[in-house]
ChimeraX commands (.cxc) that place a marker at each C-alpha (Angstrom):
marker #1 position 6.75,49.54,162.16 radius 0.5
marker #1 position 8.85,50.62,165.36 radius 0.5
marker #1 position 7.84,47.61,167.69 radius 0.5
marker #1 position 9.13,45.50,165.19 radius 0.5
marker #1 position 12.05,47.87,164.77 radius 0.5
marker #1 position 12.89,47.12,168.73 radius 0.5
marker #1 position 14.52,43.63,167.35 radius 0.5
marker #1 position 16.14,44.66,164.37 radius 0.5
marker #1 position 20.02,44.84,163.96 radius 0.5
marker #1 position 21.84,47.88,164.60 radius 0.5
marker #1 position 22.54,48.84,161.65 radius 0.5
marker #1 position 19.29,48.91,159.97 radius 0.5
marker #1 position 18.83,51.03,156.17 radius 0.5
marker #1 position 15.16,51.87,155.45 radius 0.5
marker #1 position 12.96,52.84,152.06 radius 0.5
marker #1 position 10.03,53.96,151.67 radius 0.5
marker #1 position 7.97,54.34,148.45 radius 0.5
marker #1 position 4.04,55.00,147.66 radius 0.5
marker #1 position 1.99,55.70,144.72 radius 0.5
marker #1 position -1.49,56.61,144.23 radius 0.5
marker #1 position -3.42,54.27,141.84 radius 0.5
marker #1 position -7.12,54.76,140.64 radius 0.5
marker #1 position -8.31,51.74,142.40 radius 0.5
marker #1 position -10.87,51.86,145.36 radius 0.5
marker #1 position -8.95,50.79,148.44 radius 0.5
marker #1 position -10.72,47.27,148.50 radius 0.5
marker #1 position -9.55,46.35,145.11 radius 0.5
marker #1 position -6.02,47.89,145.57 radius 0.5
marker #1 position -5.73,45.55,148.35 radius 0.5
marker #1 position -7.25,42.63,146.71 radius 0.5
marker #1 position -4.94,43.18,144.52 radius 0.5
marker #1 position -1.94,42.41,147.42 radius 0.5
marker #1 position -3.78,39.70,148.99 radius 0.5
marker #1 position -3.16,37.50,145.94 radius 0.5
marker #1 position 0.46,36.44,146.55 radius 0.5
marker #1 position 1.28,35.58,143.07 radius 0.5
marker #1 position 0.74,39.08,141.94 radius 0.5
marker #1 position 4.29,39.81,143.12 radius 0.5
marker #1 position 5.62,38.10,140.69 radius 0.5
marker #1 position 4.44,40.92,138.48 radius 0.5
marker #1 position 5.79,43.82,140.38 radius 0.5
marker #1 position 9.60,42.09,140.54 radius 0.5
marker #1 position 11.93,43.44,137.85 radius 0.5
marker #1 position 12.93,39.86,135.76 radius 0.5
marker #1 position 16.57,40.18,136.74 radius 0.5
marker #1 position 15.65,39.24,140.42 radius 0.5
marker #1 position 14.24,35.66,138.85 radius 0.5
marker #1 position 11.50,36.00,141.11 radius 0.5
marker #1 position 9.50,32.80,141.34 radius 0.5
marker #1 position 7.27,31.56,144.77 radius 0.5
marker #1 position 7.54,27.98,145.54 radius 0.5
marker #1 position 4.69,27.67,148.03 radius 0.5
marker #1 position 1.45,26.94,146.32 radius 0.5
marker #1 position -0.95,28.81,145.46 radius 0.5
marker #1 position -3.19,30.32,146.00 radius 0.5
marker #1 position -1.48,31.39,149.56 radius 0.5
marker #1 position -3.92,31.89,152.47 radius 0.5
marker #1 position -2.89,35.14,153.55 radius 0.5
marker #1 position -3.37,35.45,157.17 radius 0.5
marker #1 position -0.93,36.10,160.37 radius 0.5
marker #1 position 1.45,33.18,160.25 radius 0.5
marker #1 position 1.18,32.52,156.25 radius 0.5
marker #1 position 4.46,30.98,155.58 radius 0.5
marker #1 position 5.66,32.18,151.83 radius 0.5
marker #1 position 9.08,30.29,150.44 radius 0.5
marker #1 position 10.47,31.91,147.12 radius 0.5
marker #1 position 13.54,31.71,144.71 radius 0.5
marker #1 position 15.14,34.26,143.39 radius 0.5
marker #1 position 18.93,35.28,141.97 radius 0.5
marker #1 position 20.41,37.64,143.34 radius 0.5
marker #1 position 23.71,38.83,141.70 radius 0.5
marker #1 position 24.56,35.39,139.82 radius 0.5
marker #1 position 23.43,33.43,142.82 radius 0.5
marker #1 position 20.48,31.65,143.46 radius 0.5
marker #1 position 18.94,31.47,146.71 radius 0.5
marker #1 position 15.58,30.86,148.67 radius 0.5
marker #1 position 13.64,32.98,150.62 radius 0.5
marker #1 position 10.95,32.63,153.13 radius 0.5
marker #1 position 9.22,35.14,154.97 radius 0.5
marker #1 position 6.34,35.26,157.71 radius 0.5
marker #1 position 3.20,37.23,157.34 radius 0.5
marker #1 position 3.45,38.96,160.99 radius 0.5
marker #1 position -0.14,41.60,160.69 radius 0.5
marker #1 position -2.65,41.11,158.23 radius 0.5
marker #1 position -4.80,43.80,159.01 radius 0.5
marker #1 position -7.44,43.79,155.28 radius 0.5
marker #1 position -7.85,46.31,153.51 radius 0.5
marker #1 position -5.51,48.92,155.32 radius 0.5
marker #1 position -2.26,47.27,155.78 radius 0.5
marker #1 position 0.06,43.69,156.31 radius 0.5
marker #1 position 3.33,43.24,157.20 radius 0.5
marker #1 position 5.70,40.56,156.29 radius 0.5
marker #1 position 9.17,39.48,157.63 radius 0.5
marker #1 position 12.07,37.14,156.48 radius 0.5
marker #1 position 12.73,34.73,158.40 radius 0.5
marker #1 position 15.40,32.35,155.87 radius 0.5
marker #1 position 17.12,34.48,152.79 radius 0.5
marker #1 position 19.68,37.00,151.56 radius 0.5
marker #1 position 19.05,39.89,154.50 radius 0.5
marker #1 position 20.61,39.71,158.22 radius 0.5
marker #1 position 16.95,41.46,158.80 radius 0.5
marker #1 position 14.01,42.05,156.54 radius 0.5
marker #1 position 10.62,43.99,157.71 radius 0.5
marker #1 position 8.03,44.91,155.02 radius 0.5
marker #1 position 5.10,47.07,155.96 radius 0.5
marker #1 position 2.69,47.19,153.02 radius 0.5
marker #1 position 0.09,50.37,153.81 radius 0.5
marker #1 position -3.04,51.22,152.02 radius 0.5
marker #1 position -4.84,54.47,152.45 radius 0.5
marker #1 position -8.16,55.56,151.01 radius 0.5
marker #1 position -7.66,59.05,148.68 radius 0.5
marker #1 position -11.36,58.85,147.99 radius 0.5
marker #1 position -13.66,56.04,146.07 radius 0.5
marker #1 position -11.34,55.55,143.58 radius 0.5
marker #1 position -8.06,56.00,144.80 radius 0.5
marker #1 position -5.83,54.15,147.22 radius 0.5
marker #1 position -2.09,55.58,148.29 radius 0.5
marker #1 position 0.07,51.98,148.05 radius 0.5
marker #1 position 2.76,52.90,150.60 radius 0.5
marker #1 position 5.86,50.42,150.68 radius 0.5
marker #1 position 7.86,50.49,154.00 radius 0.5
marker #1 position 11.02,48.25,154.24 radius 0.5
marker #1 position 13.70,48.13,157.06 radius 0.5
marker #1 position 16.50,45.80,156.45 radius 0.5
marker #1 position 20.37,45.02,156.95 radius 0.5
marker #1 position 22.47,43.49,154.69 radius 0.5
marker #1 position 24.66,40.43,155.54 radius 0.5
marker #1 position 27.95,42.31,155.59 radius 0.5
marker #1 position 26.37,45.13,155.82 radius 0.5
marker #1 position 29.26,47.61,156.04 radius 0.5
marker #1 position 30.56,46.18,152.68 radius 0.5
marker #1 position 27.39,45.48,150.73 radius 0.5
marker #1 position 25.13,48.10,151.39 radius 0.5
marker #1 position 26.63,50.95,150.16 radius 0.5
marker #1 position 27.90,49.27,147.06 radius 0.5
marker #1 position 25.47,47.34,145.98 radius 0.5
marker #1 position 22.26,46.12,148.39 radius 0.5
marker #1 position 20.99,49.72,148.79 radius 0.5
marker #1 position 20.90,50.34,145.00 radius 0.5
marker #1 position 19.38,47.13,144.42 radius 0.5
marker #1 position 16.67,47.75,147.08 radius 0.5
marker #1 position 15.87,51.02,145.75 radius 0.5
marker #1 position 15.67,49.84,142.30 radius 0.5
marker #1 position 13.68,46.99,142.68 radius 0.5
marker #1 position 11.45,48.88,144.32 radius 0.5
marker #1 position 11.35,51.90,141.85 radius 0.5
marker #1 position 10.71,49.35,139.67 radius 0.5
marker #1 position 7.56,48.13,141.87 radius 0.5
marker #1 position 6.17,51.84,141.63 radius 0.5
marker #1 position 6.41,52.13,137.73 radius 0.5
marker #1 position 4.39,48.46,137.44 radius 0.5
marker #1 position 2.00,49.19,139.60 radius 0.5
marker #1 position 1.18,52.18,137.93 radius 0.5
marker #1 position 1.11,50.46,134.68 radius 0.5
marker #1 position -0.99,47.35,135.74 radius 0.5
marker #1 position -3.87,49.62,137.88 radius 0.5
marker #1 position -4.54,52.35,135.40 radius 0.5
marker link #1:1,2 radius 0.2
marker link #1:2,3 radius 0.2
marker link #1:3,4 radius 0.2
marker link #1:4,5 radius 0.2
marker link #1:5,6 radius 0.2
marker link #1:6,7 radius 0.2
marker link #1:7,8 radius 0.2
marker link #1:8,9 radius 0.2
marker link #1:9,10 radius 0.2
marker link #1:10,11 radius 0.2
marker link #1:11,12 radius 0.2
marker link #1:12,13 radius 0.2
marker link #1:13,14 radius 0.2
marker link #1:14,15 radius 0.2
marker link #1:15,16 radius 0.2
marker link #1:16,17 radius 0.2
marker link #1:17,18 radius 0.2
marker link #1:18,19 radius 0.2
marker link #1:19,20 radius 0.2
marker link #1:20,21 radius 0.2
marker link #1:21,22 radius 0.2
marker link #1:22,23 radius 0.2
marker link #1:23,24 radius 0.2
marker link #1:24,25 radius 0.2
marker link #1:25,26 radius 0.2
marker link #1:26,27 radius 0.2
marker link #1:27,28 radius 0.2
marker link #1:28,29 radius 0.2
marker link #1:29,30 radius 0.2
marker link #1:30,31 radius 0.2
marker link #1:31,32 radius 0.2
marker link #1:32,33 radius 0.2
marker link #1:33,34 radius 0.2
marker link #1:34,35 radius 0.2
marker link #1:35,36 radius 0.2
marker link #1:36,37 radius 0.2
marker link #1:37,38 radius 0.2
marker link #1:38,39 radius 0.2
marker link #1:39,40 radius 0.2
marker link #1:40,41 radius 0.2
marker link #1:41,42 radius 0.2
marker link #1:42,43 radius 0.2
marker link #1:43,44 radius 0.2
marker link #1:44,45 radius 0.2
marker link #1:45,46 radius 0.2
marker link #1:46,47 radius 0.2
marker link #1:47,48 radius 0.2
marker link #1:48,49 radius 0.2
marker link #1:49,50 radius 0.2
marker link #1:50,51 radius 0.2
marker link #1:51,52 radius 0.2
marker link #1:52,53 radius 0.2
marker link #1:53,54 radius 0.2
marker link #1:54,55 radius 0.2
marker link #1:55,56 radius 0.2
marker link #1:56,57 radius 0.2
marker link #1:57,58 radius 0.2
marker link #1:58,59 radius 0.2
marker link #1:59,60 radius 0.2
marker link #1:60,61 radius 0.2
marker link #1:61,62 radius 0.2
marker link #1:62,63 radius 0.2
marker link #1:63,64 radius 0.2
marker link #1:64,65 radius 0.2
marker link #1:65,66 radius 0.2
marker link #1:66,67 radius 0.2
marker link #1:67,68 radius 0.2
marker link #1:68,69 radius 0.2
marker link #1:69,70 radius 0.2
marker link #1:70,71 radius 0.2
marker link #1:71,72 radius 0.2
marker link #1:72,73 radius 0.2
marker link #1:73,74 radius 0.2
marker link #1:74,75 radius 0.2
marker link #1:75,76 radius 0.2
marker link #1:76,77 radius 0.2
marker link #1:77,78 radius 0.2
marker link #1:78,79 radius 0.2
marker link #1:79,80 radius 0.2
marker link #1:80,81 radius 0.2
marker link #1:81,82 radius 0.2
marker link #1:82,83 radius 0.2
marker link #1:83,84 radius 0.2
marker link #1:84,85 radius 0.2
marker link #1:85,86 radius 0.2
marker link #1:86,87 radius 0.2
marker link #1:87,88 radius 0.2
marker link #1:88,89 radius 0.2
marker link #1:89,90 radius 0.2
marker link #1:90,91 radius 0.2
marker link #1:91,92 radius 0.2
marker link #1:92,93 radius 0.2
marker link #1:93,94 radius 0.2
marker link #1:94,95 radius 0.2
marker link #1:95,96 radius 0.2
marker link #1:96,97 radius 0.2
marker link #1:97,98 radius 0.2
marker link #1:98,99 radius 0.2
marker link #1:99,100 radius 0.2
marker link #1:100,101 radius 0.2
marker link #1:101,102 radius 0.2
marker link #1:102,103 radius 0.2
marker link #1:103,104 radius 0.2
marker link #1:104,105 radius 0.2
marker link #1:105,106 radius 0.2
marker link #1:106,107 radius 0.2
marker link #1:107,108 radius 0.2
marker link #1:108,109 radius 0.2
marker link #1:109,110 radius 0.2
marker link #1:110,111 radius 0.2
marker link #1:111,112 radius 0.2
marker link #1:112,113 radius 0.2
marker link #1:113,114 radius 0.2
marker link #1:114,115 radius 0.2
marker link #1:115,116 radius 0.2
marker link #1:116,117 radius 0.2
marker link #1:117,118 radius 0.2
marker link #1:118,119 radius 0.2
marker link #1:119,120 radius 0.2
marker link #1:120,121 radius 0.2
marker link #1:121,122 radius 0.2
marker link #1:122,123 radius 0.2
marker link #1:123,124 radius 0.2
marker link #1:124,125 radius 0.2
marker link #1:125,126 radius 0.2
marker link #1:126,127 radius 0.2
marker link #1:127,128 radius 0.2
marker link #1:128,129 radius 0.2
marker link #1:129,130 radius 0.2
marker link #1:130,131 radius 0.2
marker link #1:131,132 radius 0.2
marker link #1:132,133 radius 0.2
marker link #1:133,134 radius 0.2
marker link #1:134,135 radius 0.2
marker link #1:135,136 radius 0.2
marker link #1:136,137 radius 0.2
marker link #1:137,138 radius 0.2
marker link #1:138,139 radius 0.2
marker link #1:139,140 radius 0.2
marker link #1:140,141 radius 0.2
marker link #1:141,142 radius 0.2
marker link #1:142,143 radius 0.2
marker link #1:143,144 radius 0.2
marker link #1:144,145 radius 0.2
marker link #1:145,146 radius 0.2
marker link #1:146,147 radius 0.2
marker link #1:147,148 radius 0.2
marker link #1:148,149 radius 0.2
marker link #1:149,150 radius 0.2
marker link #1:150,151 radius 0.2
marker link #1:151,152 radius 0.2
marker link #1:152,153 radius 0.2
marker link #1:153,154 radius 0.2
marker link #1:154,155 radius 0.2
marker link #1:155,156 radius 0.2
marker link #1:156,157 radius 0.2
view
């Protein structure tokens, strides 16, 4: 993540989150690799919905537009996939949405033939930063992403 880290804003907030789940690393990643499965991993208050059809052909370049409402407002999305690197790790970036700056590193590691560590990486600023992220895009970052743990624990057992 730190090349891509040499063009982010200053001011730059970053969460990290993993979970083991007792998939084999091939079918954890599988899992990922089908773009519409993260419609099942956002909480419903986000209004998550992709616009691009599916199914996406993940590769470097893939070109992803969404929806989603984000206190009240509705608003679209796009990001880039930047590294798809199957079945250990892809990263995606925003390029149009509700972020100054948006970096997601998604990491799978192999526990043994059954388990995968899902590792979430995200580096991002807030438009207004200095107002919004304390009071509200931090806590909404975290918790959509808490959220993200408890699913994917639920949906892989």
């Amino acid at each position: 993540m730190l090349k891509a880290l040499e063009s982010a804003p200053k001011r730059v907030q970053h969460l990290k989150r993993e979970v083991i789940v007792p998939r084999a690393l091939d079918d954890a990643f599988a899992f990922f690799a089908d773009a519409s499965n993260l419609e099942k991993l956002t909480p419903s208050w986000v209004n998550f919905k992709i616009i691009t059809p599916t199914p996406i052909d993940m590769k470097p370049g893939a070109i992803i537009d969404y929806r989603i409402r984000v206190r009240g407002l509705s608003l679209k999305w796009r990001t880039v996939i930047d590294i798809w690197d199957p079945p250990h790790r892809f990263v995606d970036r925003q390029t149009l949405g509700p972020y100054k700056w948006w970096h997601h590193e998604h990491r799978f590691e192999a526990i043994d033939d059954t388990h995968t560590r899902v590792i979430d990486e995200v580096a991002y600023a807030a438009r207004l930063g200095f107002i919004t992220e304390p009071l509200m895009v931090n806590r909404d970052v975290a918790k959509i992403f808490d959220y993200r743990t408890e699913r994917l624990r639920e949906i892989m057992r």
